[in-house]
VORO-212295 format. One line per field, with one value per atom (N, C-alpha, C): residue in three letters; y, z, x. Coordinates in pm, 1 decimal, padded with zeros to 6 digits, always signed. Each point is the difference from the previous one (the first is absolute). Layout:
N
residuo <- [ALA,...]
y <- [Y,...]
z <- [Z,...]
x <- [X,...]
end
This chain:
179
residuo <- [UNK,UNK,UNK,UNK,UNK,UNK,UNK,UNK,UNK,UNK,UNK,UNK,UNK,UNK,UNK,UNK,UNK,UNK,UNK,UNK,UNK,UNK,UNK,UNK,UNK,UNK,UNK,UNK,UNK,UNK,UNK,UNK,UNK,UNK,UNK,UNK,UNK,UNK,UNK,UNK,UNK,UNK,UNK,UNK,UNK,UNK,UNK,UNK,UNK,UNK,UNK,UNK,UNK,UNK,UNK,UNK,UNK,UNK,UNK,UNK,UNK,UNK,UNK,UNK,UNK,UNK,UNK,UNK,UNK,UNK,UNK,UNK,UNK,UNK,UNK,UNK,UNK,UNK,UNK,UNK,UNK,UNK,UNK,UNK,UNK,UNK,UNK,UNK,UNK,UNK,UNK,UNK,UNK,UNK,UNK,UNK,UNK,UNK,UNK,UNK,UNK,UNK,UNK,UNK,UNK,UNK,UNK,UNK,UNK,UNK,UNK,UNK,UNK,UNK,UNK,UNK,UNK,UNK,UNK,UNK,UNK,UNK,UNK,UNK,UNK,UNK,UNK,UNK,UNK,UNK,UNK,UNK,UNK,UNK,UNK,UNK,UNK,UNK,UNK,UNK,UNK,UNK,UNK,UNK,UNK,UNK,UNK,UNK,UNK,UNK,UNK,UNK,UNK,UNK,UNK,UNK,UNK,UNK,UNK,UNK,UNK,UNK,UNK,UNK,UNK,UNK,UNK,UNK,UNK,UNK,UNK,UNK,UNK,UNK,UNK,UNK,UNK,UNK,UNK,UNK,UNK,UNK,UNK,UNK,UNK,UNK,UNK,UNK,UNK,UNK,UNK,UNK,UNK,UNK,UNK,UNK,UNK,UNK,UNK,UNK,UNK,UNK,UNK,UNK,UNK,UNK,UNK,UNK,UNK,UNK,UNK,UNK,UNK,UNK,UNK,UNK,UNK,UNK,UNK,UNK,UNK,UNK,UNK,UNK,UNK,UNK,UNK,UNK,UNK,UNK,UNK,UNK,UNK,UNK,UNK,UNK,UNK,UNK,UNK,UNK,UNK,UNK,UNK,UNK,UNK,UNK,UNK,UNK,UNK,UNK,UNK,UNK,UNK,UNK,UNK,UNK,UNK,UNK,UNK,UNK,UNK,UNK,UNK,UNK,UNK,UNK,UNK,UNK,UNK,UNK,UNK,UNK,UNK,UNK,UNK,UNK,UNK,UNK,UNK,UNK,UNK,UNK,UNK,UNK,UNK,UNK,UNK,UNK,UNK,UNK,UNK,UNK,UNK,UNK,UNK,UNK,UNK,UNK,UNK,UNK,UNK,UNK,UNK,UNK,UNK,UNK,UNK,UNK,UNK,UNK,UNK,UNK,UNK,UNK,UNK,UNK,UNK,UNK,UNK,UNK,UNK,UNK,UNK,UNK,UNK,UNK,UNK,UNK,UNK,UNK,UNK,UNK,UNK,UNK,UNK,UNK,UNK,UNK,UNK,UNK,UNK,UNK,UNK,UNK,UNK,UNK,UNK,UNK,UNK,UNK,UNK,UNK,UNK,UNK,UNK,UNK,UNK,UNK,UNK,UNK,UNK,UNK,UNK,UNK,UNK,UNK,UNK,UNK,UNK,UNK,UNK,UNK,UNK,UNK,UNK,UNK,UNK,UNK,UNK,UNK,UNK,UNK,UNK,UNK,UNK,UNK,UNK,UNK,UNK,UNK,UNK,UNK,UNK,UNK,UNK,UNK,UNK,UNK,UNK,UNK,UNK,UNK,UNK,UNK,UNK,UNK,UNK,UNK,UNK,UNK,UNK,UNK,UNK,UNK,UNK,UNK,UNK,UNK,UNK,UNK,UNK,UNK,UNK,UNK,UNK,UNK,UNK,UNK,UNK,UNK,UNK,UNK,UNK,UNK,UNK,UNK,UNK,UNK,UNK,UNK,UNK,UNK,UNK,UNK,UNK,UNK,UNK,UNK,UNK,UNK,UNK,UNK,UNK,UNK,UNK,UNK,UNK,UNK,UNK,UNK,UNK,UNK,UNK,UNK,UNK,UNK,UNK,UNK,UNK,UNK,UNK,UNK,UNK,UNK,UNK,UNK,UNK,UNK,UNK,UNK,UNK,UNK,UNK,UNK,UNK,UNK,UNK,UNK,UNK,UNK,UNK,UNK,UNK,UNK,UNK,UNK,UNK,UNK,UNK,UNK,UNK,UNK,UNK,UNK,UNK,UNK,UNK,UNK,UNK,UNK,UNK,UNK,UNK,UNK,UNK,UNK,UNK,UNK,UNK,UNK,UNK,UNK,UNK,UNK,UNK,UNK,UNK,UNK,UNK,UNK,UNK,UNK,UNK,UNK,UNK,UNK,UNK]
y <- [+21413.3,-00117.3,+00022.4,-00003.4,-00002.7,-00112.8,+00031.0,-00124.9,-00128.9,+00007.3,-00024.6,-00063.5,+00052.9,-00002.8,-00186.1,-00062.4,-00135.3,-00088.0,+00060.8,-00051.6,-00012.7,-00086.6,+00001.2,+00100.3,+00039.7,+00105.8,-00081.0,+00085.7,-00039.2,-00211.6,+00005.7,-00152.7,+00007.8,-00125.9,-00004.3,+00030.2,+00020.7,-00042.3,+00171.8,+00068.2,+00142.2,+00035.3,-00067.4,+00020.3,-00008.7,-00066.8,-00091.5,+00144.8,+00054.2,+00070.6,+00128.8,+00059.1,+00127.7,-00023.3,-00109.8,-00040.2,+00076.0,-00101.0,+00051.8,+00100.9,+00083.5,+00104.6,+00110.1,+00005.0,+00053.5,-00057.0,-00098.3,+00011.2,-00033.8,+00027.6,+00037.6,+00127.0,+00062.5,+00137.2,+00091.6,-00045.9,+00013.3,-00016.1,-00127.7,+00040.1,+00097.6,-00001.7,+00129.7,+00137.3,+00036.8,+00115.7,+00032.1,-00148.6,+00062.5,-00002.2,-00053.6,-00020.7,+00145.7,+00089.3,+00139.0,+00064.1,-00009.3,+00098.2,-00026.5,-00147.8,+00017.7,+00057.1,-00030.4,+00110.6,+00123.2,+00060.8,+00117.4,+00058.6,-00042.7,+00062.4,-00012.0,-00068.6,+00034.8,+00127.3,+00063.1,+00128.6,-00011.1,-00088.2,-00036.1,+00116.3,+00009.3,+00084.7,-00064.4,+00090.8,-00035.9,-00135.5,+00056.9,-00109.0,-00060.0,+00046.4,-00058.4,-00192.0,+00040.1,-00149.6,-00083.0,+00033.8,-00105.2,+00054.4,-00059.7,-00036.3,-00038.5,+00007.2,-00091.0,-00081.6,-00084.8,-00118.6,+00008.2,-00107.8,+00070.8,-00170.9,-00032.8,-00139.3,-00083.4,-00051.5,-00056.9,+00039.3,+00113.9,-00002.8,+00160.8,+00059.4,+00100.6,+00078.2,+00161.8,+00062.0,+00143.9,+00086.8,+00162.4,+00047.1,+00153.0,+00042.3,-00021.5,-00045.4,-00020.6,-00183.3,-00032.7,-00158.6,+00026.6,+00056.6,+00042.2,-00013.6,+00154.0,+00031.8,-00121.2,-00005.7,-00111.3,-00172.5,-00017.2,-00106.7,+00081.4,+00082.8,+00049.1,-00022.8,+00108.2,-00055.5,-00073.3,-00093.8,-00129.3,-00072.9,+00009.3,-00096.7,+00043.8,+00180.0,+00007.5,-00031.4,-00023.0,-00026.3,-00148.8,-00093.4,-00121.1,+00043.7,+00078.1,+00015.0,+00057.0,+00030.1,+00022.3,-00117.1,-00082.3,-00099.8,-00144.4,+00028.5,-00095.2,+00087.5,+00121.3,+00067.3,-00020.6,-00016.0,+00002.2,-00164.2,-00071.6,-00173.0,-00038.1,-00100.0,-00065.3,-00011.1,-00027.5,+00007.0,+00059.2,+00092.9,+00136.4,-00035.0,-00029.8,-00025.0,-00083.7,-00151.0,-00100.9,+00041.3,+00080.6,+00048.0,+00103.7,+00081.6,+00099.8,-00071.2,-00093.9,-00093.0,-00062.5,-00057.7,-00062.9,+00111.0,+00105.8,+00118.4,+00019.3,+00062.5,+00039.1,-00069.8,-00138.9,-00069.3,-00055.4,+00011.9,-00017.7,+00154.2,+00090.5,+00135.8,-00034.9,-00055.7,+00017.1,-00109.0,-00081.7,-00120.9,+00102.2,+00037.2,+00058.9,+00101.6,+00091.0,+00104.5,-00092.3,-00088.1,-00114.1,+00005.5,-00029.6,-00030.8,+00172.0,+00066.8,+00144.8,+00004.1,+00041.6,+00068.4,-00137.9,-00106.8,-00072.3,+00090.8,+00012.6,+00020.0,+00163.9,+00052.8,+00160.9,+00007.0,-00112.3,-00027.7,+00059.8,+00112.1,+00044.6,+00093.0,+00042.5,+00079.6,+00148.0,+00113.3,+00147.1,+00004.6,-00115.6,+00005.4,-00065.7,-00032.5,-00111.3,+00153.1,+00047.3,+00084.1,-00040.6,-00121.1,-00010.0,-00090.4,-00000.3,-00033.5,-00164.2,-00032.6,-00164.9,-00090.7,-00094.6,-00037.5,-00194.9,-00071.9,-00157.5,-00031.7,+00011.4,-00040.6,+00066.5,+00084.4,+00094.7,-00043.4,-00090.8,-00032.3,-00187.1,-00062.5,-00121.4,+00043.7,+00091.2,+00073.5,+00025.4,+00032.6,+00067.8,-00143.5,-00100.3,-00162.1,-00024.6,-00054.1,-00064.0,+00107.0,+00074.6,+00086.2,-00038.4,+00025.0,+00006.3,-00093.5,-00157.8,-00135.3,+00027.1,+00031.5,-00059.3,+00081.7,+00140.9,+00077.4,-00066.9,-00051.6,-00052.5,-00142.9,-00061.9,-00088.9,+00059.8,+00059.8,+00033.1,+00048.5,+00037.8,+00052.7,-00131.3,-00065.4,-00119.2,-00112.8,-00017.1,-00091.7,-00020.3,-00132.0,-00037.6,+00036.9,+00045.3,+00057.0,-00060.1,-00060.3,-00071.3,-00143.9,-00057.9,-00162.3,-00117.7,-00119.4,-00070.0,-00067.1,-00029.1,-00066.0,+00039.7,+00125.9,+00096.7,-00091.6,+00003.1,-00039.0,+00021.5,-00071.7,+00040.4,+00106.1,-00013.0,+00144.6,+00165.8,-00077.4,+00156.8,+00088.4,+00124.0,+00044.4,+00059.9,-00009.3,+00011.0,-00116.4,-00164.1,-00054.7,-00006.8,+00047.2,+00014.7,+00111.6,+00092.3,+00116.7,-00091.8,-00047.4,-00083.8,-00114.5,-00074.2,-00085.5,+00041.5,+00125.2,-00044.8,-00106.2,-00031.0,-00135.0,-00137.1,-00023.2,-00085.8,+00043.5,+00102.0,+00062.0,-00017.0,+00066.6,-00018.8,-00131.0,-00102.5,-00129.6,-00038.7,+00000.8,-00075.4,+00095.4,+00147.8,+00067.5,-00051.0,-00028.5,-00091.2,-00133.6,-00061.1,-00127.9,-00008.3,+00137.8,+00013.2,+00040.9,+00042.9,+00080.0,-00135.9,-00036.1,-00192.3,-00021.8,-00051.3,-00091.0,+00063.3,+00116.7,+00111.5,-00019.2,+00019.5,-00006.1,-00150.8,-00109.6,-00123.9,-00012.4,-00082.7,-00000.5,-00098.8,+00051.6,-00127.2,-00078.9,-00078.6,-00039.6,-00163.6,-00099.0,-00083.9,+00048.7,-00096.2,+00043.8,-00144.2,+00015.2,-00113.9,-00087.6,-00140.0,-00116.2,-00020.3,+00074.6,-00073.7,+00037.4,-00093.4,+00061.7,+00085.3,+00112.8,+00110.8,-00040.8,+00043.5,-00025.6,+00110.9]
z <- [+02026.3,-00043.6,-00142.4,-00033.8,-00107.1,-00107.6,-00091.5,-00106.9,+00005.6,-00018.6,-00005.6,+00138.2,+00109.6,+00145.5,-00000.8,+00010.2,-00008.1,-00099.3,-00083.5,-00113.5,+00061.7,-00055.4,+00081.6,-00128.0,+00031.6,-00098.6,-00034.7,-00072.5,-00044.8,-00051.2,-00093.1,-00024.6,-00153.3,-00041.7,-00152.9,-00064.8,+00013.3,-00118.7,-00014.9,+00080.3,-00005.1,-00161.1,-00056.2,-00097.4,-00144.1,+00021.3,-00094.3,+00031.3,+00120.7,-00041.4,-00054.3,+00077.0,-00114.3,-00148.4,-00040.8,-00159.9,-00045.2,+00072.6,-00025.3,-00056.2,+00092.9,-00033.4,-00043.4,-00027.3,-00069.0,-00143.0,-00062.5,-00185.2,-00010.1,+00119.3,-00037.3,-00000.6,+00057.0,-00008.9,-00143.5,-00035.5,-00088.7,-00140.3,+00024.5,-00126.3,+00006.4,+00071.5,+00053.2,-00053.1,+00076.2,-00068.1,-00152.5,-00026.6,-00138.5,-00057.8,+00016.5,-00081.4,+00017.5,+00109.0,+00030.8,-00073.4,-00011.2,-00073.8,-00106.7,-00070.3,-00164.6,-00008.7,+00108.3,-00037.7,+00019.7,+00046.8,-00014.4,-00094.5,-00052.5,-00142.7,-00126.7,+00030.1,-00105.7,-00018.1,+00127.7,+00007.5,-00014.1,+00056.3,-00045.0,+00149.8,-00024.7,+00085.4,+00123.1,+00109.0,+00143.4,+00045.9,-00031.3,-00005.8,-00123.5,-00105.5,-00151.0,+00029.8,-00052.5,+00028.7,-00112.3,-00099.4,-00062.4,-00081.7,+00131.0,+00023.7,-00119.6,-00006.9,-00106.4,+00025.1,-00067.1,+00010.1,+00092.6,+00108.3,+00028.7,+00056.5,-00100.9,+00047.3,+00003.1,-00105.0,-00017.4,+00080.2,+00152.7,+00005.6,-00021.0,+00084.0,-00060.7,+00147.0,-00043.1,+00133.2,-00044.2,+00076.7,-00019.9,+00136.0,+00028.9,+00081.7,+00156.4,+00030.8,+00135.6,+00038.9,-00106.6,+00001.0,+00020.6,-00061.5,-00020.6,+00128.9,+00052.7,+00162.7,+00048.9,+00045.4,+00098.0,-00010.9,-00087.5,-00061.7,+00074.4,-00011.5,+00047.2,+00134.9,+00070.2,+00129.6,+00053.8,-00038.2,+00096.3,-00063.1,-00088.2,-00035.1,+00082.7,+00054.4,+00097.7,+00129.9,+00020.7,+00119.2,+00046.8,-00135.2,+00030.0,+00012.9,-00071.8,+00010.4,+00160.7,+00044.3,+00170.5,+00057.2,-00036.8,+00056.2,+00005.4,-00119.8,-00036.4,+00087.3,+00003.9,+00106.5,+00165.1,+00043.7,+00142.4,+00035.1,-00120.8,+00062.2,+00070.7,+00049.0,+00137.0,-00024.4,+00114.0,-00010.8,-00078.8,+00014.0,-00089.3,-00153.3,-00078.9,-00156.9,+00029.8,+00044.8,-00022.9,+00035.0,+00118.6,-00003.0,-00113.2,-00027.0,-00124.7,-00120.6,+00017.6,-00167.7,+00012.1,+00140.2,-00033.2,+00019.2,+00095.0,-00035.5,-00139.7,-00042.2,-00136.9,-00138.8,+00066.7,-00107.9,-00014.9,+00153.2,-00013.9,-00039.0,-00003.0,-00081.4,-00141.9,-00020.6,-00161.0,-00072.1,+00108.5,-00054.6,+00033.5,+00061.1,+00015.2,-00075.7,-00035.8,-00076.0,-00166.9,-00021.1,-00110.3,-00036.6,+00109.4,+00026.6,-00020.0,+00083.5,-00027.5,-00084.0,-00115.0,-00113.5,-00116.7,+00040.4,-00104.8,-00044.3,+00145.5,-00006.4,-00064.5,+00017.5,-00074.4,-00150.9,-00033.1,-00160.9,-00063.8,-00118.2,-00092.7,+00093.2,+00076.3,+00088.5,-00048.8,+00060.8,+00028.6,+00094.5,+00129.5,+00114.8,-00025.1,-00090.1,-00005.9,+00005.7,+00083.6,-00011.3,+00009.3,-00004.4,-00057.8,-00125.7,-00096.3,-00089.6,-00012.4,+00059.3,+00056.4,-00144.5,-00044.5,-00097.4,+00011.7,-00100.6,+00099.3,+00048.1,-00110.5,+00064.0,+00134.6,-00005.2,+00158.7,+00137.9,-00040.8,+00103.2,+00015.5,-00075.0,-00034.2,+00092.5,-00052.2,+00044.5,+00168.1,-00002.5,+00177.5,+00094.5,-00021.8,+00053.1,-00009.6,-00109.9,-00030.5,+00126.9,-00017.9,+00091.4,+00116.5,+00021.3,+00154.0,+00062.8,-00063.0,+00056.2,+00006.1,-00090.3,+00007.4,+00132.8,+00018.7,+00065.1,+00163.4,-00004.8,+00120.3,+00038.7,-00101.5,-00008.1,+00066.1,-00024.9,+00048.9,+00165.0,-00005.1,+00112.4,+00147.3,-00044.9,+00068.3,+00039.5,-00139.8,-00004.0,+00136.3,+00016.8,+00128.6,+00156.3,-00046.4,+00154.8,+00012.9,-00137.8,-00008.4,-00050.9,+00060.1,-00039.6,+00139.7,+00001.0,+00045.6,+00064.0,-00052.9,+00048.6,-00021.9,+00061.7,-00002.2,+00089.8,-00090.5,+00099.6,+00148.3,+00084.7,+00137.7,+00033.5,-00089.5,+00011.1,-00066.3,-00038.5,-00074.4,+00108.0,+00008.0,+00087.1,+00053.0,-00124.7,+00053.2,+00039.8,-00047.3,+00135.6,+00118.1,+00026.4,+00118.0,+00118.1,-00081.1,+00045.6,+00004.4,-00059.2,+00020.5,+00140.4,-00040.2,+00097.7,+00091.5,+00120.4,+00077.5,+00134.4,+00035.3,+00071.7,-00052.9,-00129.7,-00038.7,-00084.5,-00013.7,-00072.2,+00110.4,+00153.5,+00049.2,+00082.3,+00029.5,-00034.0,-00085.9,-00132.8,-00092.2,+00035.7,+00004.4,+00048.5,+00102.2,+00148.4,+00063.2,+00005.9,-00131.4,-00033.2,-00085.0,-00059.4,-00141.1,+00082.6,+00175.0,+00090.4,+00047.5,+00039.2,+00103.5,-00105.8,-00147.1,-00075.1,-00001.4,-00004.6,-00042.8,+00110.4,+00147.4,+00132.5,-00025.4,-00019.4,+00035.7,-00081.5,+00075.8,-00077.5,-00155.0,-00055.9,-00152.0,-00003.7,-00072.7,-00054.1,+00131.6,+00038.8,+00020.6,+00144.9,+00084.8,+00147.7,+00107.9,+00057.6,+00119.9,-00013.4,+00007.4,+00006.8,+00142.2,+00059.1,+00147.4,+00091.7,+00105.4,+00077.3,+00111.2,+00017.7,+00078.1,+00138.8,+00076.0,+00151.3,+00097.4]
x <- [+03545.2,+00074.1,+00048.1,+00130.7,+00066.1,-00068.7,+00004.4,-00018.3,+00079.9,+00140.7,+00097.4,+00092.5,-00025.3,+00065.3,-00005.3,-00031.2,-00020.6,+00109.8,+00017.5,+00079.3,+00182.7,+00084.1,+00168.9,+00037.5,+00127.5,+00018.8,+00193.8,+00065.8,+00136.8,-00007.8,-00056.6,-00018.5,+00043.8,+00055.8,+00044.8,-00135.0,-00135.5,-00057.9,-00055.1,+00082.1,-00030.7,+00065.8,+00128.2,+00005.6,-00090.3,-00090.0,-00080.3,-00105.4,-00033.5,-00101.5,+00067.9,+00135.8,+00036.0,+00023.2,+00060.1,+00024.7,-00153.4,-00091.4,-00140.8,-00030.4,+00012.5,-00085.8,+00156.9,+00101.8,+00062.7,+00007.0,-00057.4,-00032.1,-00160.2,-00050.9,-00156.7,-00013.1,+00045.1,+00064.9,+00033.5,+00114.4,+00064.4,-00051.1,-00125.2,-00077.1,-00112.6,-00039.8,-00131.3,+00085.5,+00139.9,+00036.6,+00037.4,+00058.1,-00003.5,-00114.8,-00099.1,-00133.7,-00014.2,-00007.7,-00041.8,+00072.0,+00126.9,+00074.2,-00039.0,+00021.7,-00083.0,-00110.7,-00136.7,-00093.1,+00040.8,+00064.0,-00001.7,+00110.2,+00132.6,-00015.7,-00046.0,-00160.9,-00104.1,-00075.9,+00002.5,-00061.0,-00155.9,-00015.5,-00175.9,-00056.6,-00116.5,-00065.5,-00016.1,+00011.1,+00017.5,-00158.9,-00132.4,-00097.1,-00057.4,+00065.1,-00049.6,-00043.6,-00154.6,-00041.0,+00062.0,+00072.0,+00033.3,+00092.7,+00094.0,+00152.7,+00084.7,+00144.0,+00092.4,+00038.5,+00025.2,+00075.2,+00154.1,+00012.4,+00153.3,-00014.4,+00079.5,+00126.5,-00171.3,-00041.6,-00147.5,-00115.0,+00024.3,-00128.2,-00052.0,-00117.7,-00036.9,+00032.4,+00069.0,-00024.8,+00023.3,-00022.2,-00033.9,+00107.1,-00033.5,+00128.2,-00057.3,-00076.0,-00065.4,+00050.8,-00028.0,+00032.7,+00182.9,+00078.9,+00110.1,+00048.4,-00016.8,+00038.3,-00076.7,-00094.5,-00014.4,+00077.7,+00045.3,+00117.5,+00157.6,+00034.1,+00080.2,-00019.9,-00072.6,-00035.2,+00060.7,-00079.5,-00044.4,+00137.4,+00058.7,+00155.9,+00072.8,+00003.1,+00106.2,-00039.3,-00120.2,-00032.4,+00071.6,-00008.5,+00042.5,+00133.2,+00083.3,+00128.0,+00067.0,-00122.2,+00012.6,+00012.0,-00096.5,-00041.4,+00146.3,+00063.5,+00124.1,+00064.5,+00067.9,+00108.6,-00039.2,-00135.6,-00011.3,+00012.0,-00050.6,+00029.9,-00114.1,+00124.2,-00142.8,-00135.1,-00081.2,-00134.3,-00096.7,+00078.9,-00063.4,-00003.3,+00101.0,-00050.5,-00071.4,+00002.3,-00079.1,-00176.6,-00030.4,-00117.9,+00002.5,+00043.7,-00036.3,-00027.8,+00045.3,+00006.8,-00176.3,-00006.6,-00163.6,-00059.9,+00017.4,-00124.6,-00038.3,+00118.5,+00045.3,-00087.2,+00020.6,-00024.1,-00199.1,-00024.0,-00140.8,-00028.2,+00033.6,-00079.1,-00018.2,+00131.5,+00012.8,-00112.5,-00008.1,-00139.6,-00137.4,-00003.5,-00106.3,-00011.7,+00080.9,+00004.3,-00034.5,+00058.6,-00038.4,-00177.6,-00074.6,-00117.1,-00030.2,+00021.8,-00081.0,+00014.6,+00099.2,+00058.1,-00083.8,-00033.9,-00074.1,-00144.7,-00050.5,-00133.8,-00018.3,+00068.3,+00046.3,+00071.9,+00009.4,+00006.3,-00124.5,+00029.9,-00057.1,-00078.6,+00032.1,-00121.0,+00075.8,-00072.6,+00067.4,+00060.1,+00033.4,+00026.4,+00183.2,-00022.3,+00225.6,+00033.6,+00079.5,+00081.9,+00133.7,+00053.0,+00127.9,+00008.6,-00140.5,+00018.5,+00048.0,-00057.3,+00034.5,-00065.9,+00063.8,-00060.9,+00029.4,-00104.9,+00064.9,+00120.2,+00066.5,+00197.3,+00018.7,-00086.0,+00053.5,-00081.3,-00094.1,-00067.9,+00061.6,+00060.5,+00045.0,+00202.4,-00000.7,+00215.0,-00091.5,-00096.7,-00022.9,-00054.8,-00040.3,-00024.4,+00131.1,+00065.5,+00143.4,+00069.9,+00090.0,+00016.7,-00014.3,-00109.6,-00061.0,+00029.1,+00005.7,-00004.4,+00185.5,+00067.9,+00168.2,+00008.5,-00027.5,+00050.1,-00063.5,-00129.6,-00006.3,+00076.1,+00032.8,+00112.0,+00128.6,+00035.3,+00115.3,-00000.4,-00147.2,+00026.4,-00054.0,-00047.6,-00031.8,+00043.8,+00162.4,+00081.4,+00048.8,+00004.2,+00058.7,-00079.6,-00134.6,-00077.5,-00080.6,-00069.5,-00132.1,-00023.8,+00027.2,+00021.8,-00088.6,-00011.7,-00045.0,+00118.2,+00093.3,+00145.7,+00116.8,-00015.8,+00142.5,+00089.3,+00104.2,+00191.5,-00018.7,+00022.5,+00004.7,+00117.0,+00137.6,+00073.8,-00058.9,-00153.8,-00041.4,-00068.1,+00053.6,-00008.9,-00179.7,-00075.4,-00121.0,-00051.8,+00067.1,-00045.3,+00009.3,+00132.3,+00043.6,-00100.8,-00056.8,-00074.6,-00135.1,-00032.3,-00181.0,+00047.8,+00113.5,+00007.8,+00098.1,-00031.1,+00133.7,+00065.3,-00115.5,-00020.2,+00148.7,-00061.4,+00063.3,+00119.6,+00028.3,+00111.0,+00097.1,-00034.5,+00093.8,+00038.9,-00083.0,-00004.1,+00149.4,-00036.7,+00063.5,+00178.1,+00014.2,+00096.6,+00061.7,-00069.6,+00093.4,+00083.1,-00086.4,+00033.0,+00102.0,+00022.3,+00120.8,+00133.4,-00042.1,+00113.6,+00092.9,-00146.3,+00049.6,+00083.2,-00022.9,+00078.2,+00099.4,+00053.8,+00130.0,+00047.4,-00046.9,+00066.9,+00080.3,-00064.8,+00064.5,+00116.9,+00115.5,+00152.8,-00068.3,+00098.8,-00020.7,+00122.7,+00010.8,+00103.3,-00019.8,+00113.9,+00025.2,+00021.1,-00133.1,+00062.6,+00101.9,+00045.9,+00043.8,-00087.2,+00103.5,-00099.7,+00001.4,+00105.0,+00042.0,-00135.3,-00062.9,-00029.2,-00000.3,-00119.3,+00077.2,-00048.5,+00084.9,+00041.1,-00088.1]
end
């Protein structure tokens, strides 16, 4: 079973998740590229400064990474960014939580320092924002198409009822009676 197979695909709010993850993206790479023309050492536990927080050349590439990954994720659309965005984004909370508990240790190998565990929560939550927008609600639009997928009983219900009204003439009918 697919992750995903369940989900409707070609829907407006597919835009909302590529925007997503194409300038969550976009800051991950440049953050990488600024770490890396610092030239700091590939696991140096303690990292430079790049754009307020702290990172070394491992932190670097893996910022790279994972920005083009999102930058996959904005070009393929559909289902697909919006799940990449909450995967995505519960790592980065979690990675938040690991990388806390590996503060000041010999073990931070990307040199993670508070701002970086505070940028990896913040993060984590927008990016699962984005990727959730419009899937996860209590009283989604009945034209939203994942209600339509939870309810199809009554989706197509309410569909025949939008056909009936369109079938019937409008406008001003005969008063005469018909014979």
């Amino acid at each position: 079973m697919k992750l995903d197979e369940h989900l409707p695909v070609d829907h407006r709010l597919s835009q909302v998740y590529r925007v997503g993850a194409g300038l969550m993206g976009l800051v991950l790479v440049a953050f990488g590229i600024l770490g890396l023309l610092n030239h700091v050492g590939f696991f140096s536990l303690h990292g430079q400064r790049v754009a307020g927080l702290s990172s070394n050349g491992a932190l670097s590439v893996l910022s790279i990474v994972i920005g083009a990954l999102l930058f996959v994720g904005m070009v393929i659309g559909r289902n697909f960014a919006s799940t990449l965005n909450m995967v995505l984004g519960v790592l980065f909370v979690l990675s938040g939580f690991v990388n806390l508990a590996l503060l000041d240790t010999n073990a931070n190998f990307l040199a993670f320092r508070m701002p970086n565990v505070l940028f990896s929560f913040v993060f984590g939550l927008v990016l699962m924002t984005f990727g959730m927008y419009g899937r996860v609600h209590s009283h989604l639009p009945h034209d939203n198409p994942y209600w339509k997928q939870r309810n199809p009983e009554r989706a197509a219900r309410e569909e025949a009822a939008r056909r009936e009204v369109r079938r019937r003439p409008s406008g001003p009918t005969s008063l005469r009676p018909q014979q």
